[in-house]
N, C-alpha and C positions, 0 to 999 in steps of 0.2 A: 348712540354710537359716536366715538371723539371723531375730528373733522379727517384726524391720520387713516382714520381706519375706513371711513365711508371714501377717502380718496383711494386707497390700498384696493378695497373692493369692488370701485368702480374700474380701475386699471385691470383688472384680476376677467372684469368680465366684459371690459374693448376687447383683452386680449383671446379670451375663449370663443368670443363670438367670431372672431377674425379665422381663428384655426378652423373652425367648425365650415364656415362659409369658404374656407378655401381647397376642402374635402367636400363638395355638396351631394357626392355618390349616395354615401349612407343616408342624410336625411330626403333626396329626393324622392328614394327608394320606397321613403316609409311616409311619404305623402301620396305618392300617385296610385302603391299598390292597396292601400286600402278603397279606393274609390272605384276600382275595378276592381275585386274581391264585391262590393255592393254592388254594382251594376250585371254581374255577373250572377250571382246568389239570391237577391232580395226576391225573383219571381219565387223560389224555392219557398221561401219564408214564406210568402204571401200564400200560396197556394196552399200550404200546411194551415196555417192561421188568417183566416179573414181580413182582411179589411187591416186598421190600424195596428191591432195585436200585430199581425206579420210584419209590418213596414217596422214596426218600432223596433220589431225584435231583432229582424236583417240590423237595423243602423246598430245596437246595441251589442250585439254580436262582433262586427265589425270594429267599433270605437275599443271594445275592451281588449278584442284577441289583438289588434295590430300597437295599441296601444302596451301593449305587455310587452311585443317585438320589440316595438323601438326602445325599451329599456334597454338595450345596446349601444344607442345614444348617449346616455348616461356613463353608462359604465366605460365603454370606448374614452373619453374625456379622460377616465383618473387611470385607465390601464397604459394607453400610450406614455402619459407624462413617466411610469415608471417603467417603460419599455424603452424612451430615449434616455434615461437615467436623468429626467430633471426633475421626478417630483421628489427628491432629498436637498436637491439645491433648492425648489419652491420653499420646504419645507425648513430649512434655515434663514428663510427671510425673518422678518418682524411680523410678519401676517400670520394671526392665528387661526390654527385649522379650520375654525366655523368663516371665518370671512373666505379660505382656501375654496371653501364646500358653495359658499354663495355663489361665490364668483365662474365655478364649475357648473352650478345647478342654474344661476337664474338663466343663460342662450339653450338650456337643456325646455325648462320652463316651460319658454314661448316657442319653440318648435312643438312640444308635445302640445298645448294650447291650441294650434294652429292646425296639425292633426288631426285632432279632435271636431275645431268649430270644420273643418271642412267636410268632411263626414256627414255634420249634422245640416251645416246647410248644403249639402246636397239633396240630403234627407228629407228636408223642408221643401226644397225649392224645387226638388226633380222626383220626387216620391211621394210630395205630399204627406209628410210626415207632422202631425200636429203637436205642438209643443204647448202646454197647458201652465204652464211654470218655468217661463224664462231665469228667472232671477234663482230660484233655488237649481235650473239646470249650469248656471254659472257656478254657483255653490259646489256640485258636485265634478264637474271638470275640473276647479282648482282643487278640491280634496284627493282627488284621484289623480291626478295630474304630480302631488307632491309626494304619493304614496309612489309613484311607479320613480321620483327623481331618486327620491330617499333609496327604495331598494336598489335603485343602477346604480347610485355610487357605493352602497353597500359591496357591491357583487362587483364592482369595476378596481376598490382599493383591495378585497379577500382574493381576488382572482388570480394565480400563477399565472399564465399564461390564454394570449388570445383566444387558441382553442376551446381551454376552459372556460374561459368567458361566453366564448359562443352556444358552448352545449347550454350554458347555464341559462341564457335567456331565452334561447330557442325551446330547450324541452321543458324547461321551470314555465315558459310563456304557455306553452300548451296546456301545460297539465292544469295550473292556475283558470288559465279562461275556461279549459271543459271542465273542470269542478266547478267553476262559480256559474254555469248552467249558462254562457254567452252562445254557444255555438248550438248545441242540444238545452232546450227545458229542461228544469233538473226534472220535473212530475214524469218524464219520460224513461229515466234515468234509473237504475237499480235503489234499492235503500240504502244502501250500505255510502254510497255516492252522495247521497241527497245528506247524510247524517256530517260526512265530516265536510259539504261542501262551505260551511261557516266557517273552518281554517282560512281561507283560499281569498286574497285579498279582492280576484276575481266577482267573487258573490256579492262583496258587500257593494262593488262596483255596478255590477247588474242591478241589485237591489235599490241604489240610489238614484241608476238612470230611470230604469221603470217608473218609480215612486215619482221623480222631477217629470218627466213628460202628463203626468197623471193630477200635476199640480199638488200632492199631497206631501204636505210641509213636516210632520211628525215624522214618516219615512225616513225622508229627505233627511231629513237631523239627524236621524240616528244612524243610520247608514254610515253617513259623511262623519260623520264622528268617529265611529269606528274605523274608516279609512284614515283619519289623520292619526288617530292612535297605531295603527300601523306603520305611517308616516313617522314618525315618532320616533318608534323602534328603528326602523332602518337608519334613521339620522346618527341617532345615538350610538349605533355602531360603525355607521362612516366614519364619523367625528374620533371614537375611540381607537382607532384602526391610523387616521390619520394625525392621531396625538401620539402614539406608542410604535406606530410602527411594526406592527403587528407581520407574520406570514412572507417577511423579505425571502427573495427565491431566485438562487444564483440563477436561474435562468432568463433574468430580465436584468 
């Protein structure tokens, strides 16, 4: 990347980080309520499932469903900037869309990152939760982590309006983690459920945490693959949304 553009993008993301922290409502929200949602839940888990299967499953439960939530995070970032009418002034800078989207997504990143590792060391440290594959559970928080940016700013540039935006992650959030089997086992679950729960970026999320706590590296790979491949798709539609300009809407 030329020296112009890694300065462009490092300014891009003093600045988002600054906006983000001087709003700390939304993400305090989606730090503290997931750790109370575990504290509150995990006996439930434990008591249906034994021993480690329950602890892992409350923590996995937790990481995916509240991690879907804060996709709001994400998309909040690129719906304001066209709510105060700057992101067409952003958007006629010299800064091209994909360094626009970095400098949006890396303060997006490390809050969800940080979500995430708290959760798990809770999990660890106050549940006793055993982690058998630290390095491939890194693995799949950053896969999962770029999958949940990608579809916020997806869902934050297509969005008319805030409201819109809000059903979008809140009922897309639900529906996503109860098909990828985070809150109910899918074995629990009708067939029809369990067939299309492989759409559902949720599953493969589930599937990679299970697999990383379990130490099993084959899972792990595939899973997280499949999440970046969705990862992927989302970007690819940010990026084209904010190259073209796509869904302008007198109402912002």
């Amino acid at each position: 990347m030329p020296r112009d553009a890694l300065h462009r993008t490092g300014a891009l993301i003093r600045h988002n980080t600054m906006l983000m922290l001087r709003e700390p409502g939304p993400l305090a929200s989606r730090m503290v309520l997931p750790l109370a949602f575990l504290i509150l839940l995990h006996p439930l888990y434990e008591q249906d499932q034994r021993g480690q299967r329950g602890i892992a499953q409350a923590v996995i439960a937790t990481i995916v469903t509240f991690s879907l939530l804060a996709m709001s995070i994400a998309g909040s970032t690129f719906l304001t900037e066209r709510i105060w009418h700057t992101w067409e002034r952003v958007r006629a800078t010299a800064a091209h869309p994909a360094e626009l989207l970095i400098g949006k997504a890396v303060p997006v990143i490390v809050a969800l990152l940080l979500q995430q590792a708290a959760v798990l060391g809770f999990g660890v440290a106050v549940l006793g939760l055993a982690v058998a594959g630290l390095p491939l559970l890194a693995l799949v928080m950053i896969a999962w982590t770029l999958t949940l940016v990608g579809m916020g700013a997806a869902l934050g540039l297509l969005a008319r309006s805030l409201s819109g935006l809000s059903a979008c992650y809140d009922i897309g959030g639900m529906i996503l983690s109860s098909l990828g089997g985070a809150l109910v086992p899918l074995t629990t679950m009708p067939a029809w459920i369990r067939h299309v729960a492989p759409a559902s970026p949720g599953y493969w999320a589930v599937a990679a945490l299970e697999a990383a706590l379990r130490g099993e590296a084959g899972r792990t790979l595939t899973a997280s693959a499949v999440l970046l491949a969705f990862a992927a798709g989302a970007c690819l539609i940010a990026i084209a949304r904010a190259s073209r300009g796509w869904g302008r809407s007198a109402r912002l």
